[in-house]
C-alpha positions, 0 to 999 in steps of 0.5 A, a space after each residue: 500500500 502508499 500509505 499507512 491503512 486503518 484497516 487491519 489485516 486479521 487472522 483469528 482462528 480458534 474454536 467454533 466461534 472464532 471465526 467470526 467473534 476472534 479467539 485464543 489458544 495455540 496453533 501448531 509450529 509449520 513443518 517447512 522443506 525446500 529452501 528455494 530463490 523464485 522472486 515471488 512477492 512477498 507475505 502471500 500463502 499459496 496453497 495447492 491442493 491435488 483433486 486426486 490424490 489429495 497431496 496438500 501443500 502450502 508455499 509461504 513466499 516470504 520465507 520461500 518455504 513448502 509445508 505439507 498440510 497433511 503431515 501438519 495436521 496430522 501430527 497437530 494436537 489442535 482441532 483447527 489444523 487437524 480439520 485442514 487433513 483432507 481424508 476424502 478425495 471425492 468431496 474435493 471441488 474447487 476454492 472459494 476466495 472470500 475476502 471476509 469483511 466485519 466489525 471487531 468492536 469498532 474496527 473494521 477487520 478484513 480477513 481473507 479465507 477460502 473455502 473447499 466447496 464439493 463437486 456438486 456446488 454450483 457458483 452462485 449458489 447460496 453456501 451452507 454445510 452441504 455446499 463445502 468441506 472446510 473453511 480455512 484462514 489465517 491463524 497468526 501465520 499459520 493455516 488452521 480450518 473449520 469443518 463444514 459440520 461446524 455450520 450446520 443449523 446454526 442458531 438463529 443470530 448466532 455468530 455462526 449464522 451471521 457469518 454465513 450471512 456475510 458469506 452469501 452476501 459475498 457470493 450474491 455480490 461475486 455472482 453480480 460482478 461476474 454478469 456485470 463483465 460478462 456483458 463487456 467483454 467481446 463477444 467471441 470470450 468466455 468469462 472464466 472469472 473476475 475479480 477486483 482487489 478485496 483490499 482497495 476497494 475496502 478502502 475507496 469504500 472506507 474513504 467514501 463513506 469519511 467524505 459524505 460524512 464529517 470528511 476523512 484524509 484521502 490517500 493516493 490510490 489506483 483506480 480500482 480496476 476490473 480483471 476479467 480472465 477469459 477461458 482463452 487466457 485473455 486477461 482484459 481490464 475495465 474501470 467503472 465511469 458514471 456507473 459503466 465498465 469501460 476499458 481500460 487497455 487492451 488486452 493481455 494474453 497468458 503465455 502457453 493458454 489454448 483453453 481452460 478446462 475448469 474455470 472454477 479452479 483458476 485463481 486470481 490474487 493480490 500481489 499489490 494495488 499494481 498487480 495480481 497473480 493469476 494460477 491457470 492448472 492447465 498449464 501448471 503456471 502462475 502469472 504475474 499480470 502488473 502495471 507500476 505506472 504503464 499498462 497491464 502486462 504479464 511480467 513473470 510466470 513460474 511453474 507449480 513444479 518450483 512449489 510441490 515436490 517432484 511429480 505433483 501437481 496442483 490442480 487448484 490453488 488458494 492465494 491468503 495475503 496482502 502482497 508485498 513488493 515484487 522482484 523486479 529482476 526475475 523472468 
């Protein structure tokens, strides 16, 4: 970010009702393997999941180190990070990226989680126990789960039930945005997903709010673009003017893409207000899409093979944090 936010980026995760009312207690200490040297921006956790056999690993960029989820909790002696063991290759869908905003008293907190969803979940569905298998964040710096029992029939105005609440209204919104680019892009592309950054628009809606009201200091911001991969691995990008998407550029063409095969397992993630990394399974690569002050261009691409052990590969991926700056030096 260019500035110092208000907003604070919180992982609380604990017992049943930490997810949505912050917790104690203690978390495993990460196995970690692999020491390595990619260039990838830092303070992200890119955790990828193989639908066949289940292998599940973590990639800390800052560190540079690999842990192997399923191994961590199943030498845990804590609930939350023996619920991330998948034990179940059937149930195994794709993820679901929720940037989960509420109030901690009188702050505003934003934590990004994400969701294991079964096969048969439809996008744009409402979300509730049948829908998926964990729930998964952030716990200090390490990842720790909920189960999908833990949601079902939840008490009426219970912390659990407000957070499903918050959850579909995040799913109902998703769903808008996706038709909302899905009339812009030509008509010869597929939408395969879109996004926009959950953190600067947190913030623009913060510094809007402070303005209609007793007025609020303004910051120096990007404007908050609108990314539309397409399922011929185009990357377009719009900004809203006067209530329309407009173009922004032209388009962006990632390398080595013929066609996406599952457009509910791409991923689209922040790096910074400049930048997203975009995870494509069919060609195993993870892009960096940026602009620093120019156009949006693909600047890097890294192979998933640098981030799981010889001969696995990552049929999804996740992508937890804020970003951090990139190196510039890498190809």
């Amino acid at each position: 970010m260019k500035h110092t936010s208000k907003l604070f980026f919180a992982s609380v995760l604990c017992t049943q009702a930490f997810l949505f009312n912050g917790c104690g207690g203690s978390s495993s200490n990460n196995s970690s393997d692999d020491e390595t040297n990619l260039g990838l921006p830092a303070e992200m956790q890119l955790i990828m999941l193989n639908a066949l056999t289940g292998a599940y690993y973590s990639f800390d960029s800052t560190t540079e180190t690999r842990t192997d989820i399923n191994e961590m909790a199943a030498a845990s002696q804590d609930s939350a990070v023996q619920n991330l063991q998948i034990t179940d290759v059937s149930t195994i869908g794709h993820f679901f990226h929720w940037p989960d905003f509420r109030l901690s008293g009188t702050e505003e907190l934003l934590d990004l989680k994400y969701l294991l969803m079964v096969p048969e979940y439809t996008p744009g569905d409402p979300i509730d126990a049948d829908q998926f298998v964990q729930l998964t964040h952030l716990h200090d710096e390490e990842l720790a789960a909920h189960s999908a029992e833990e949601f079902r029939d939840p008490e009426a105005g219970s912390a659990i039930a407000a957070g499903l609440e918050r959850l579909n209204t995040f799913v109902t919104k998703q769903a808008e945005l996706e038709e909302e680019i899905a009339e812009v892009i030509p008509a010869d592309q597929q939408l395969c997903r879109a996004y926009i950054d959950p953190y600067l628009e947190f913030e623009l809606e913060q510094e809007a709010g402070a303005e209609e009201g007793t007025g609020g200091e303004e910051h120096a911001h990007g404007a908050l673009v609108h990314f539309a991969l397409t399922q011929s691995g185009r990357v377009y990008f719009y900004e809203e003017h006067e209530g329309a998407l407009e173009e922004l550029q032209g388009f962006v063409t990632l390398d080595d893409v013929v066609t996406i095969s599952d457009c509910n397992r791409t991923t689209i993630g922040r790096v910074s207000e400049d930048g997203v990394l975009i995870f494509i399974p069919d060609t195993q690569l993870l892009y960096l899409v940026d602009a620093h002050g120019g156009d949006f261009h693909q600047h890097s691409t890294w192979s998933t093979s640098s981030l799981m052990p010889e001969g696995v590969n990552a049929d999804m991926m996740a992508i937890i944090g804020s970003g951090g700056e990139h190196d510039h030096d890498h190809e």
